[in-house]
N, C-alpha and C positions, 0 to 999 in steps of 0.2 A: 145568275146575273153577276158582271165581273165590279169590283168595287169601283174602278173607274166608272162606270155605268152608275153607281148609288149614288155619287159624290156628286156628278154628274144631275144628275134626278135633283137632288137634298141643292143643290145651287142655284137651277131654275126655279123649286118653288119656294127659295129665300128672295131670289128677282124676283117674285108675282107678290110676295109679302112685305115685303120692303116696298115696291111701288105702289101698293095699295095701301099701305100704311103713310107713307111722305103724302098721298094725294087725298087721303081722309084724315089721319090722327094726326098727320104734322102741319096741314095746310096752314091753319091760324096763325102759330109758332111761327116759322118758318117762314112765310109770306113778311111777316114783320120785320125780321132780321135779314128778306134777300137773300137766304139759303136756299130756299127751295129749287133754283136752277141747279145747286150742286145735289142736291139729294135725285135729283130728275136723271140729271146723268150719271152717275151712279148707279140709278138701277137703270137705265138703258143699255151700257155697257155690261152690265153684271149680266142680264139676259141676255144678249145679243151673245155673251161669250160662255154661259149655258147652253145656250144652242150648240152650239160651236165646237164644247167640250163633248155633249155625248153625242154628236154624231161621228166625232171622231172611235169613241169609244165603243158605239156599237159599230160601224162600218170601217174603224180603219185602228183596231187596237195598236198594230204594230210603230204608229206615230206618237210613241207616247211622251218623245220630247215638246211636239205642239200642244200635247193633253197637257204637263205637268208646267209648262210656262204660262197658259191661258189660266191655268188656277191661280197659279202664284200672284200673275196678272189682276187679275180679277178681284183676288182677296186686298188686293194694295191700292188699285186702283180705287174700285166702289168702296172699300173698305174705309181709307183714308178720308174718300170723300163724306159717306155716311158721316163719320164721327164728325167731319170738319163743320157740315151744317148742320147736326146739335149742338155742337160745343164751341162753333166759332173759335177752335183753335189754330188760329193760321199757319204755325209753324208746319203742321200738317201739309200744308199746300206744297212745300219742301220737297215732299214724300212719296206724295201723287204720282210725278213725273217716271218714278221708277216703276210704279204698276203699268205705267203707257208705256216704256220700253219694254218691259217683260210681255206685255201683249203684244208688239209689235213684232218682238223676237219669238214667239209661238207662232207668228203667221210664216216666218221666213224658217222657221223649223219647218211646218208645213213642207213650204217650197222645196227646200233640200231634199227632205223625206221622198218626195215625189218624185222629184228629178233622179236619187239612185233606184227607184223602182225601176225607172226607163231605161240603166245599165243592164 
């Protein structure tokens, strides 16, 4: 199994842990302060872009500019969001923006990738 594949794995079941955790152990918390839409998305996108990473990784290794953006993505994206609804540090919000480009630029890595297969 190639490490992309582990990281891959260890990502989606931090998305099932994380969203099981914001929907049981943070609700109370959370629900208080009006964080919880950020913690929701957070891990929506953090799985959705699990997904996303190991089917690349097991069906398509040689795209590993989409693989290594969708991480990076992912890690910045949910990551910033996570911390932002415990800690209601807004400056964070700042920060966000750059994990949604980097995801946004692994989908158009994607494209490219694809489009020089067709040469």
């Amino acid at each position: 199994m190639s490490n992309a594949v582990r990281i891959s794995a260890i990502m989606g079941f931090l998305a099932v842990a994380c969203g099981a955790f914001g929907a049981h152990g943070l609700k109370g918390t959370l629900d208080a302060t009006g964080q919880l839409a950020n913690w929701n998305t957070a891990a929506h996108y953090h799985l959705i872009h699990s997904v996303a990473l190991l089917a690349v990784a097991l069906h398509a290794p040689f795209r590993v500019w989409a693989w290594r953006l969708w991480l990076a993505g992912t890690v910045v994206f949910s990551g910033t969001l996570y911390v932002l609804a415990v800690t209601g540090m807004k400056w964070l919000g700042a920060i966000t923006p750059i994990g949604g480009v980097l995801l946004l630029a692994g989908w158009l890595a994607l494209v490219a990738q694809a489009a020089s297969l067709r040469k």
